[in-house]
PyMOL CGO cylinders between C-alpha atoms (Angstrom):
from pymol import cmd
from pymol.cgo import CYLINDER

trace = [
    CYLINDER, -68.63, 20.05, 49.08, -69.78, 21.70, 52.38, 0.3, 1, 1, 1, 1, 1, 1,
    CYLINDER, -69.78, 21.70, 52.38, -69.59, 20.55, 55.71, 0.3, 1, 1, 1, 1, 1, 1,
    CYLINDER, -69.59, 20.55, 55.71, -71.94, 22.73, 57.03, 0.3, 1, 1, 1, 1, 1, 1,
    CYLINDER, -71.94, 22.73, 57.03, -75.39, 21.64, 57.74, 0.3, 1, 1, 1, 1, 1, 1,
    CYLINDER, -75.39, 21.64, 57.74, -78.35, 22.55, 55.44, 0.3, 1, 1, 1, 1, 1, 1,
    CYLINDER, -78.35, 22.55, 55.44, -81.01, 25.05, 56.80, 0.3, 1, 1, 1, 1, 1, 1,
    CYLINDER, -81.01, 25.05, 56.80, -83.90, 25.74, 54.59, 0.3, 1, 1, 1, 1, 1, 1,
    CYLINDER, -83.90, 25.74, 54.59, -84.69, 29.33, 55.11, 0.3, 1, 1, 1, 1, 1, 1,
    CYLINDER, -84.69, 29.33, 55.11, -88.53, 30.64, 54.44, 0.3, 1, 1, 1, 1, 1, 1,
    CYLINDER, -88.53, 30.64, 54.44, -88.34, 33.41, 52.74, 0.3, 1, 1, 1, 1, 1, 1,
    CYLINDER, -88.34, 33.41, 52.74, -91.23, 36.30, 52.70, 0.3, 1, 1, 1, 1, 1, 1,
    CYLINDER, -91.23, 36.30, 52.70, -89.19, 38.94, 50.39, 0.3, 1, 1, 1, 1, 1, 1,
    CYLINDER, -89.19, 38.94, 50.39, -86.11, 39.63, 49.07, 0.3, 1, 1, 1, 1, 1, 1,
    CYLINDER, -86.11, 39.63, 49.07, -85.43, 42.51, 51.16, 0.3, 1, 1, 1, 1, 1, 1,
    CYLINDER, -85.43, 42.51, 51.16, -86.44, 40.37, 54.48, 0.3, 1, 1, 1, 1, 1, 1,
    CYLINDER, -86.44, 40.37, 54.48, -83.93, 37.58, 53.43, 0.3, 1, 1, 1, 1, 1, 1,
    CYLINDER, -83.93, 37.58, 53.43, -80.69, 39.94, 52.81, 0.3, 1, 1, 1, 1, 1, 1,
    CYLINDER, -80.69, 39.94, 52.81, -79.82, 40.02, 56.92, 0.3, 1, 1, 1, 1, 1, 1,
    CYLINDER, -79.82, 40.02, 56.92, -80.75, 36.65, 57.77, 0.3, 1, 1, 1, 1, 1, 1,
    CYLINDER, -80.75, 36.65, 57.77, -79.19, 34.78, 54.74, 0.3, 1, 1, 1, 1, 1, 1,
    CYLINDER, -79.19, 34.78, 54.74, -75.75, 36.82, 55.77, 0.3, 1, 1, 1, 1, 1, 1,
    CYLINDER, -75.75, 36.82, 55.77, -76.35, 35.80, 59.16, 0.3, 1, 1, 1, 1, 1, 1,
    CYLINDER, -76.35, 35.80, 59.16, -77.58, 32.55, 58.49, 0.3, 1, 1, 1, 1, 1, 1,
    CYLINDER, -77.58, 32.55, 58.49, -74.74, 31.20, 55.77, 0.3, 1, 1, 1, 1, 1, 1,
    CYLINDER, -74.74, 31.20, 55.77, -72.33, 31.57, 58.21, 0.3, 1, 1, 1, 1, 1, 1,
    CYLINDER, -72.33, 31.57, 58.21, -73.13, 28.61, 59.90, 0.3, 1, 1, 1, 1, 1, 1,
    CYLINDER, -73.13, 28.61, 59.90, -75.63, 27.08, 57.52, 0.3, 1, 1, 1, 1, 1, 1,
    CYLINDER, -75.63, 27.08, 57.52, -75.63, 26.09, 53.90, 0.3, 1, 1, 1, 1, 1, 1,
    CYLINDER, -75.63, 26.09, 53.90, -78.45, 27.61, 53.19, 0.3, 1, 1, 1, 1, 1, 1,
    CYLINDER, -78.45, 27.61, 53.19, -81.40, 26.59, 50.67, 0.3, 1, 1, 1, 1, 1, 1,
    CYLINDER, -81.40, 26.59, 50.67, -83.91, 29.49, 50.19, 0.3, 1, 1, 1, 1, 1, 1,
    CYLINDER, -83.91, 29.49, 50.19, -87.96, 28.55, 50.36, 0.3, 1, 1, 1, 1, 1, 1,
    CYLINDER, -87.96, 28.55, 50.36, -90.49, 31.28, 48.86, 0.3, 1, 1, 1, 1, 1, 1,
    CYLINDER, -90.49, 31.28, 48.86, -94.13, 30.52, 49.55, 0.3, 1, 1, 1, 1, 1, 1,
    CYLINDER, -94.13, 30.52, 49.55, -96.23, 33.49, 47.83, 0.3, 1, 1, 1, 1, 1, 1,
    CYLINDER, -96.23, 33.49, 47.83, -99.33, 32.39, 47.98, 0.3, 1, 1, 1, 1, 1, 1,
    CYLINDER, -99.33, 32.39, 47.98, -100.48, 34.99, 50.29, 0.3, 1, 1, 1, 1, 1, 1,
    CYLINDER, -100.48, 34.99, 50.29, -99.29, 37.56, 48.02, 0.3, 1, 1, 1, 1, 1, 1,
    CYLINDER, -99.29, 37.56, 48.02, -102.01, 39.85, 45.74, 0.3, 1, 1, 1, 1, 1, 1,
    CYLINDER, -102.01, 39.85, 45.74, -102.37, 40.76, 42.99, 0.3, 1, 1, 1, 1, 1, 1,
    CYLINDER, -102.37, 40.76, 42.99, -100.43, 38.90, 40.76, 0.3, 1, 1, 1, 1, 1, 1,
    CYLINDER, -100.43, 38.90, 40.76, -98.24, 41.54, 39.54, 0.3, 1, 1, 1, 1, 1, 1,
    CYLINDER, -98.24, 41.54, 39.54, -96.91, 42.19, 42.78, 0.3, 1, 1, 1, 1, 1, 1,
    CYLINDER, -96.91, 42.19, 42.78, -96.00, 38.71, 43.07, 0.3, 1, 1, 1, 1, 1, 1,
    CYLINDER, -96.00, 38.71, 43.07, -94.26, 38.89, 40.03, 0.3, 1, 1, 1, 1, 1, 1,
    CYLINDER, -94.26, 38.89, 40.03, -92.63, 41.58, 41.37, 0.3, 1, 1, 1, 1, 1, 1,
    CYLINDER, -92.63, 41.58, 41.37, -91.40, 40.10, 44.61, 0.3, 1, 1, 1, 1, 1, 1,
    CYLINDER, -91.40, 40.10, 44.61, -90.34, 36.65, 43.01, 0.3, 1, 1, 1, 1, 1, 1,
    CYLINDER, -90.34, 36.65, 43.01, -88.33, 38.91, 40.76, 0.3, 1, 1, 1, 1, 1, 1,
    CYLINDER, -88.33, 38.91, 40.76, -86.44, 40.37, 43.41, 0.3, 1, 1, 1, 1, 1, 1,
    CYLINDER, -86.44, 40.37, 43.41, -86.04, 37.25, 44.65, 0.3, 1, 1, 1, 1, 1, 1,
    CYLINDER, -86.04, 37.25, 44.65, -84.58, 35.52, 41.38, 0.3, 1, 1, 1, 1, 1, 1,
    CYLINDER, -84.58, 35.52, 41.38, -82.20, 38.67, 41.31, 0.3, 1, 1, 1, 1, 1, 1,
    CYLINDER, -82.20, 38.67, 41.31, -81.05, 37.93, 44.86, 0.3, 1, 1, 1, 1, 1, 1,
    CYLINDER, -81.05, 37.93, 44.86, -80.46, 34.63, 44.49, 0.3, 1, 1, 1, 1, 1, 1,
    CYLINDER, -80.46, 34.63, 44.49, -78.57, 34.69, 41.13, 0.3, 1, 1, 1, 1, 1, 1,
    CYLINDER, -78.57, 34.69, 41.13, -76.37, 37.75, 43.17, 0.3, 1, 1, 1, 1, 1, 1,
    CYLINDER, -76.37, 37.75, 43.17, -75.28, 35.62, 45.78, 0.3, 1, 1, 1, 1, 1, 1,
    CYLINDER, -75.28, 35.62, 45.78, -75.81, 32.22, 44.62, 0.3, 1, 1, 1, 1, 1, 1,
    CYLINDER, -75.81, 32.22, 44.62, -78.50, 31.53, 47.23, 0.3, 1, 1, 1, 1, 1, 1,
    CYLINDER, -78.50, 31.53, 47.23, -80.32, 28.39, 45.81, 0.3, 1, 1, 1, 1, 1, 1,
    CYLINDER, -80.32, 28.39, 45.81, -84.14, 28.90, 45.78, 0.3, 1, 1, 1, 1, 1, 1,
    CYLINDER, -84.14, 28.90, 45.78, -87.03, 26.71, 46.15, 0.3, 1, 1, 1, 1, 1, 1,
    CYLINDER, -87.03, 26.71, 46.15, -90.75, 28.42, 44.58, 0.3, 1, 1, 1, 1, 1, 1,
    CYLINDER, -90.75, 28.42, 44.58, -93.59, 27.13, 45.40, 0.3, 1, 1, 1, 1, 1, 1,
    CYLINDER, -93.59, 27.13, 45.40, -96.79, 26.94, 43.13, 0.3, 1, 1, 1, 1, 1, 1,
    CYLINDER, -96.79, 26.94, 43.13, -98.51, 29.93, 43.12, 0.3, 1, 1, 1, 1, 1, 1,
    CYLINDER, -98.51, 29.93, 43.12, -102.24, 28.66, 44.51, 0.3, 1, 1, 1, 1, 1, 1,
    CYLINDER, -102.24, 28.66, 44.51, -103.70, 32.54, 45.68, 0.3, 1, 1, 1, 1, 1, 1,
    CYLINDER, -103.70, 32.54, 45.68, -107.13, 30.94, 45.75, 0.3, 1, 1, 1, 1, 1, 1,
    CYLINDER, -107.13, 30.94, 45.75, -106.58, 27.91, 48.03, 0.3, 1, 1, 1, 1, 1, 1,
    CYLINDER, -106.58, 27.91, 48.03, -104.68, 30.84, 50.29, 0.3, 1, 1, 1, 1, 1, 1,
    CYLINDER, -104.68, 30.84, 50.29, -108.04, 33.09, 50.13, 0.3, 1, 1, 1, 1, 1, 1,
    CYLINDER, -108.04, 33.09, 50.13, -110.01, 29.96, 50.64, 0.3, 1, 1, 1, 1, 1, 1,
    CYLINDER, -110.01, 29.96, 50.64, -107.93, 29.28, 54.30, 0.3, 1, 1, 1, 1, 1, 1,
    CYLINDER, -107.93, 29.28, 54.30, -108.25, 32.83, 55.13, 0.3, 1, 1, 1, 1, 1, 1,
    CYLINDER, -108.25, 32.83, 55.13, -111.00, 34.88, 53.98, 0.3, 1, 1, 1, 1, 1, 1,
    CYLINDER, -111.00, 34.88, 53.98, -113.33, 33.59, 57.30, 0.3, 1, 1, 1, 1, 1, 1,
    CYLINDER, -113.33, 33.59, 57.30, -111.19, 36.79, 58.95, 0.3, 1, 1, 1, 1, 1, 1,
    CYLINDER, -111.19, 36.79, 58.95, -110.40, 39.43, 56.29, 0.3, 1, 1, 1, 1, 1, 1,
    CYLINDER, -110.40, 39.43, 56.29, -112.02, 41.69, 58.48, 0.3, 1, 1, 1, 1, 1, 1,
    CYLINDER, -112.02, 41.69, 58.48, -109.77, 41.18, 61.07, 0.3, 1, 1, 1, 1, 1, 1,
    CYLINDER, -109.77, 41.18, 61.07, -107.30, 43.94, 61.99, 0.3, 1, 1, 1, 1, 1, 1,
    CYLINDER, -107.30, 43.94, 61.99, -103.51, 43.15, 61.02, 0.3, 1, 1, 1, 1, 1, 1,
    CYLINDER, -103.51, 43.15, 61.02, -101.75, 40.71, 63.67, 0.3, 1, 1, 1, 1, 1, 1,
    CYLINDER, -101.75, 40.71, 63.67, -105.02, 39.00, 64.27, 0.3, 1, 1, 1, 1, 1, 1,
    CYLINDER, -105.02, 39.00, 64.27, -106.03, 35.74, 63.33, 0.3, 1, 1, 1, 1, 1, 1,
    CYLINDER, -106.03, 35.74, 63.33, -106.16, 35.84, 59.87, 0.3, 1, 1, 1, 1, 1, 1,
    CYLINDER, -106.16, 35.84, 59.87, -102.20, 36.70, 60.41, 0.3, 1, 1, 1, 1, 1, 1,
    CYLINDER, -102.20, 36.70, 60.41, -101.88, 33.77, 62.70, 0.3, 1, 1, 1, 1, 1, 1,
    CYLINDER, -101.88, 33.77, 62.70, -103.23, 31.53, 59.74, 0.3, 1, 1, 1, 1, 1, 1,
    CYLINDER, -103.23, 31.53, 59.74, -101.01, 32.70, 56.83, 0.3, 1, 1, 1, 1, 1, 1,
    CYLINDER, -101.01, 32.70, 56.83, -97.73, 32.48, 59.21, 0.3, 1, 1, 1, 1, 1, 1,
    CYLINDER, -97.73, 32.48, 59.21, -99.02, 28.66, 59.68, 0.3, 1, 1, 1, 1, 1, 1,
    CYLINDER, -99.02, 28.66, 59.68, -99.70, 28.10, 56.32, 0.3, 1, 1, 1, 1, 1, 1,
    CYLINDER, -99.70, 28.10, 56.32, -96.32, 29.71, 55.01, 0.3, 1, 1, 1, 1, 1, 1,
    CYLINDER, -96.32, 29.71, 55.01, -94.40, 27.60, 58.13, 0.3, 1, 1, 1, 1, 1, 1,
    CYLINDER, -94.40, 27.60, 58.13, -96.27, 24.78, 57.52, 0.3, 1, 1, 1, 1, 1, 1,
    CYLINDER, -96.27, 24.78, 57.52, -95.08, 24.66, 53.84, 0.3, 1, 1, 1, 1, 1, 1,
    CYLINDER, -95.08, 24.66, 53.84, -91.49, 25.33, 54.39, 0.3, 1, 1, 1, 1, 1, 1,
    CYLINDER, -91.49, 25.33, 54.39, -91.09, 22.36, 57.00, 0.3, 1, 1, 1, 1, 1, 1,
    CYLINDER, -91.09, 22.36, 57.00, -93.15, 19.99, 54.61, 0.3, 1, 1, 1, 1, 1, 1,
    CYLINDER, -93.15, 19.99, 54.61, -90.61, 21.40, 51.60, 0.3, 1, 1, 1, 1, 1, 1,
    CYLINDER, -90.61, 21.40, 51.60, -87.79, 20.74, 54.02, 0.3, 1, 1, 1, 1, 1, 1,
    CYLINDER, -87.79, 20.74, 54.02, -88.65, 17.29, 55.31, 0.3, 1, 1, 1, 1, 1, 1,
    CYLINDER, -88.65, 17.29, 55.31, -89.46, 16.53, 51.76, 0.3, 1, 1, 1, 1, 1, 1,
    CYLINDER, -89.46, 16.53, 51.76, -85.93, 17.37, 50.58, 0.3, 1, 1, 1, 1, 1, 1,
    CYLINDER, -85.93, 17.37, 50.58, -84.24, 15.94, 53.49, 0.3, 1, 1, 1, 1, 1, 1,
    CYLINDER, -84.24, 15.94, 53.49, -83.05, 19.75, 55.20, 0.3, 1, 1, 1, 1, 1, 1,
    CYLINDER, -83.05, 19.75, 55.20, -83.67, 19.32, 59.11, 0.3, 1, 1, 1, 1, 1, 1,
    CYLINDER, -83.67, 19.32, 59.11, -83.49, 22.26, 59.84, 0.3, 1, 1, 1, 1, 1, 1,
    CYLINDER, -83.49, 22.26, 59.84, -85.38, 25.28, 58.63, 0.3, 1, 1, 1, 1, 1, 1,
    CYLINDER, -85.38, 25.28, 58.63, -86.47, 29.25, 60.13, 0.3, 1, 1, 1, 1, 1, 1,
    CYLINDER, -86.47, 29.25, 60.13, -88.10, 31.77, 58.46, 0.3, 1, 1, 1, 1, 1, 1,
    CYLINDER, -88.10, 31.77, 58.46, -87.24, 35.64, 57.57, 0.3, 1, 1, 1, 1, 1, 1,
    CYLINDER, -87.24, 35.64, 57.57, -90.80, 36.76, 58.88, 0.3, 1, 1, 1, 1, 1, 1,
    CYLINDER, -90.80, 36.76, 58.88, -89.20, 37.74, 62.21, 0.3, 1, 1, 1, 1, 1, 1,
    CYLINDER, -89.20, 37.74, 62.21, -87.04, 40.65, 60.97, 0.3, 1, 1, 1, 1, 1, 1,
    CYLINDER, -87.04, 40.65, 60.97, -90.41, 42.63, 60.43, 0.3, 1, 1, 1, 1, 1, 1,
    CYLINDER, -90.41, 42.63, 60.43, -91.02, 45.12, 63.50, 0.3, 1, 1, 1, 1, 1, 1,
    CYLINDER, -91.02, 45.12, 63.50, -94.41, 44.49, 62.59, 0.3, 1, 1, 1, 1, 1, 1,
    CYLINDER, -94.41, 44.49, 62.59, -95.00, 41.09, 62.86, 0.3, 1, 1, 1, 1, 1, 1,
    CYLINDER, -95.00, 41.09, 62.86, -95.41, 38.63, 66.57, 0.3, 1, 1, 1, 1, 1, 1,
    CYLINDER, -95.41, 38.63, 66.57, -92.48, 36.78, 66.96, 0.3, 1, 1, 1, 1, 1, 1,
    CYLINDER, -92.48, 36.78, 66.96, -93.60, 35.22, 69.52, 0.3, 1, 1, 1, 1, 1, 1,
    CYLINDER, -93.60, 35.22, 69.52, -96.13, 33.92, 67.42, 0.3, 1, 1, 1, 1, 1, 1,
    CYLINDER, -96.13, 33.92, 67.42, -94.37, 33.42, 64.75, 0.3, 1, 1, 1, 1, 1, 1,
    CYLINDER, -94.37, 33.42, 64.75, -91.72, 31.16, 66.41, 0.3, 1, 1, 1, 1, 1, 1,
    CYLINDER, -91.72, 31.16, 66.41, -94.40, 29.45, 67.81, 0.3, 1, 1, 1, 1, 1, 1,
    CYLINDER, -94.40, 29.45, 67.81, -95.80, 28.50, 65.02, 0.3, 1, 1, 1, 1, 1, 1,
    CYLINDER, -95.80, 28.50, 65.02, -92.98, 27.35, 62.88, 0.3, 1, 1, 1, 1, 1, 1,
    CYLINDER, -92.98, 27.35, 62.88, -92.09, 24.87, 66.19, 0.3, 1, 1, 1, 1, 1, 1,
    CYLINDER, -92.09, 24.87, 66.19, -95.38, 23.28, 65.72, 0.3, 1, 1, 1, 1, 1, 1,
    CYLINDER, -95.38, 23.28, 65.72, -95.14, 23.20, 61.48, 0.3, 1, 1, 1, 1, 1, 1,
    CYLINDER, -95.14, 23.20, 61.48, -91.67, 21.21, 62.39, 0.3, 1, 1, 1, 1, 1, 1,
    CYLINDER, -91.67, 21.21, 62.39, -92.80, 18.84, 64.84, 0.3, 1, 1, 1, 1, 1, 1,
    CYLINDER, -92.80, 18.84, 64.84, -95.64, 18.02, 61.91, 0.3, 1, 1, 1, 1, 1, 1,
    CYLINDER, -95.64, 18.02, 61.91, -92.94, 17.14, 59.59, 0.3, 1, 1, 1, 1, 1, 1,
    CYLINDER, -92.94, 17.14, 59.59, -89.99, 16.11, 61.23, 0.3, 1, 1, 1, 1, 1, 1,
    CYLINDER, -89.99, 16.11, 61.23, -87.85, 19.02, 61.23, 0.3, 1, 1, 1, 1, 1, 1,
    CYLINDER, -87.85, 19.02, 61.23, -86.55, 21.26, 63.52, 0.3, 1, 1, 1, 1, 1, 1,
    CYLINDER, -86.55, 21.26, 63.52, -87.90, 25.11, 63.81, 0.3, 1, 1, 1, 1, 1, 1,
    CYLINDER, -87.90, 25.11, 63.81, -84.70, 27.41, 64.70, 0.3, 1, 1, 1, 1, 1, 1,
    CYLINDER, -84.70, 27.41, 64.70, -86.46, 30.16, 66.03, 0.3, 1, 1, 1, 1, 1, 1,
    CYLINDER, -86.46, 30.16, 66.03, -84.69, 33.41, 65.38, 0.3, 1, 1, 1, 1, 1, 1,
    CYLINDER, -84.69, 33.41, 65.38, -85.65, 36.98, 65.56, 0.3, 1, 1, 1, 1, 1, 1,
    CYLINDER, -85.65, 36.98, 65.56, -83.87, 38.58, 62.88, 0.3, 1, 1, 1, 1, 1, 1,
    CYLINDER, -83.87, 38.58, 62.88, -84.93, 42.78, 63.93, 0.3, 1, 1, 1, 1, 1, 1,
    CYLINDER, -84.93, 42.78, 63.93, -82.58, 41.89, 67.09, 0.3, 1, 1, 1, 1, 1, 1,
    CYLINDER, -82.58, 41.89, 67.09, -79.50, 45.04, 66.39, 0.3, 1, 1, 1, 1, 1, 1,
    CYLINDER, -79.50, 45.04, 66.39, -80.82, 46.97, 63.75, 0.3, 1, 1, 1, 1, 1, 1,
    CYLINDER, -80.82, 46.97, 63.75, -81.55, 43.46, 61.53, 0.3, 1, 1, 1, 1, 1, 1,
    CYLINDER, -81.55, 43.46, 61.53, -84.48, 45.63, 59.78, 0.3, 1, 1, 1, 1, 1, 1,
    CYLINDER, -84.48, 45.63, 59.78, -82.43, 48.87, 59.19, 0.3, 1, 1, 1, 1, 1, 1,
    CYLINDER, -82.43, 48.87, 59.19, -79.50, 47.09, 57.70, 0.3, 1, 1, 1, 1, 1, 1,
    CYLINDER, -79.50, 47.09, 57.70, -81.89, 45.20, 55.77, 0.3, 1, 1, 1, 1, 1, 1,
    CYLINDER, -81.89, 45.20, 55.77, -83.78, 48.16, 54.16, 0.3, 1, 1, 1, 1, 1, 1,
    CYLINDER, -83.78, 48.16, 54.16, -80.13, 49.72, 53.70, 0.3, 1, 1, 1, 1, 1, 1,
    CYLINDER, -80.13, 49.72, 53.70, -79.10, 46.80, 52.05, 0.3, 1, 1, 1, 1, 1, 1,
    CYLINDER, -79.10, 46.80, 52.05, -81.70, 46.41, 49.93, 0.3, 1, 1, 1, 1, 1, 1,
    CYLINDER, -81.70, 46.41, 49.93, -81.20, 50.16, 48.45, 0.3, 1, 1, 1, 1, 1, 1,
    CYLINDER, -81.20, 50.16, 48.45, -78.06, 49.37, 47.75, 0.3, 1, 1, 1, 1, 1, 1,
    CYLINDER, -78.06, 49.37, 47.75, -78.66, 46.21, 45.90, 0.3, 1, 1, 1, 1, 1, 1,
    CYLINDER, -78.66, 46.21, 45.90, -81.52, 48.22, 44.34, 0.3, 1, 1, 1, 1, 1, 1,
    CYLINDER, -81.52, 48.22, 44.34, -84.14, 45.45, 45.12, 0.3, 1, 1, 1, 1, 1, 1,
    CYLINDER, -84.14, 45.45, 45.12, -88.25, 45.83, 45.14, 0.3, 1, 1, 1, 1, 1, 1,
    CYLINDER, -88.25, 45.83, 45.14, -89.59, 47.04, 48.67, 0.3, 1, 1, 1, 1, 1, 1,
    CYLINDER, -89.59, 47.04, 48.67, -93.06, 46.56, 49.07, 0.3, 1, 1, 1, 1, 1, 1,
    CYLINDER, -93.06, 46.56, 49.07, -95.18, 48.38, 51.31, 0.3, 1, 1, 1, 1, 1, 1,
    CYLINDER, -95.18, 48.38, 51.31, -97.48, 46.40, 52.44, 0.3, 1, 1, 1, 1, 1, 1,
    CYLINDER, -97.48, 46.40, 52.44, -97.15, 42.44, 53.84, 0.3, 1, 1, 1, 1, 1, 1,
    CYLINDER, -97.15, 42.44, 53.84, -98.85, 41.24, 50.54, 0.3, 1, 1, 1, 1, 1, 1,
    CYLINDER, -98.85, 41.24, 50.54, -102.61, 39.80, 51.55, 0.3, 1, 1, 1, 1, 1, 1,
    CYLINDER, -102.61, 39.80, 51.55, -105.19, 41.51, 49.20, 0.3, 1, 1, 1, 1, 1, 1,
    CYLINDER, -105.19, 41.51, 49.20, -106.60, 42.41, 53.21, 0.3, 1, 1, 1, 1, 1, 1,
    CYLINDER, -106.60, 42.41, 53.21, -103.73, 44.78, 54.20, 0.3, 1, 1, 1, 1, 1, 1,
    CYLINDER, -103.73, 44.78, 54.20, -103.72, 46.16, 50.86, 0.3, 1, 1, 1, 1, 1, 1,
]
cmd.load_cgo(trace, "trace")
């Protein structure tokens, strides 16, 4: 049995988790967390959660799904799907995906959890971290706020990713950045 301390880790893609799950399980036991929710149409989330299945069989990375529920996700965000990407609309998902994770982890008894969402060069950290503080003070748990594109964290983790031959998307998976 491990000695190490459990860390749930959100998950937004298989190809996003490869750097920080290395990074991550060398401190950490860590439990994987994969929301979805935001992610259109439903083939591409079949596609991602594949990826993810493959992943986690590969390196023995336990997983955690959560129900697929696009339309209570649309419902939460469709006031702004005319914002611009990294508005507010972005704000809400990253709450909604943080605030799930530290509920999940809180639920299971994990203390700690972080997410993979910072590894994008695309995304606010700031925000992000942020946001996941606030989701753990909800719940109990502690946010480790990480930013996982820090030396080359999103280069190794598209070259990783080739060479594991896993699903890149192109897009961040709303039906709004589509």
């Amino acid at each position: 049995m491990s000695r190490k301390k459990r860390l749930l880790l959100h998950i937004c893609c298989a190809p996003d988790a490869t750097i920080p799950y290395i990074l991550l399980s060398e401190e950490y036991e860590v439990v994987g967390y994969f929301y979805g929710s935001n992610i259109h149409p439903l083939y591409e989330y079949k596609k991602r959660i594949a990826a993810l299945q493959g992943l986690s069989e590969r390196w023995g990375m336990p997983i955690i799904v959560e129900k697929y529920e696009p339309s209570s996700w649309l419902k939460k965000t469709a006031i702004f799907r005319d914002e611009p990407e990294g508005g507010r609309r972005c704000r809400i998902c990253f709450f909604l995906q943080l605030d799930s994770a530290a509920r999940v982890a809180a639920e299971r008894g994990i203390h700690l959890f972080t997410t993979t969402l910072t590894i994008s060069p695309h995304k606010d950290v700031d925000a992000i971290n942020t946001i996941g503080t606030i989701a753990g003070k909800r719940h109990g748990v502690h946010y480790i706020p990480h930013i996982f594109r820090k030396k080359d964290g999103f280069k190794k983790s598209v070259y990783l990713s080739r060479l594991l031959g896993l699903y890149r998307q192109n897009y961040c998976g709303c039906i709004f950045s589509r």
